[in-house]
C-alpha positions, 0 to 999 in steps of 0.5 A: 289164137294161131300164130298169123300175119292178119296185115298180110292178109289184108295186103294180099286183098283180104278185108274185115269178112275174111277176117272175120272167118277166120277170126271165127275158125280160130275162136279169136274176137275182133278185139284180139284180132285188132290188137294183134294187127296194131301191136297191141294187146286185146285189153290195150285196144279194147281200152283205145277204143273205148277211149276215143280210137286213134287220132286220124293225126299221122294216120292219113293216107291221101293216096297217090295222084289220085281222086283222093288229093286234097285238090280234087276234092270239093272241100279242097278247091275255092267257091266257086272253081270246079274241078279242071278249071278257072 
C-alpha cells in the first residue's frame, strides 16, 4: 500500500467515497485503510471490530455551540420545556 496521510485527507474534506477510490486505485481494503488511520494493523482492526468496535467512551465529540450540545437536544431538556424557553 502507498504511503499516505488518509487523516489529512478527511480533514481537507474527504469522506468514506474518496476513500474508497483511492483505496481501489492503490488495491488496499478498508480494513488496511482503517487500521492505518487508527494506528493499527489490518488484523488489529479487523479483530476490534469483529469484537464489538470501539467504545463511544472518549470518542465523543459534541461540537462547539452548536445544535449538537446536550442542552439543544430533545433527550437533553426536561418534559415538557422546548427548546429557547420555560
Amino acid at each position: 500500500m502507498i504511503a499516505r496521510d488518509l487523516n489529512r485527507c478527511i480533514a481537507a474534506g474527504g469522506n468514506i467515497y474518496f476513500l474508497a477510490k483511492i483505496g481501489a486505485t492503490d488495491g488496499a481494503s478498508f480494513q488496511q485503510m482503517a487500521g492505518s488511520m487508527t494506528g493499527m494493523s489490518e488484523e488489529e482492526y479487523r479483530a476490534m471490530m469483529m469484537a464489538g468496535g470501539r467504545s463511544p467512551e472518549g470518542n465523543r465529540h459534541l461540537g462547539e455551540h452548536g445544535d449538537a450540545q446536550p442542552e439543544n437536544q430533545p433527550q437533553g431538556k426536561k418534559a415538557g420545556q422546548k427548546k429557547g424557553g420555560a
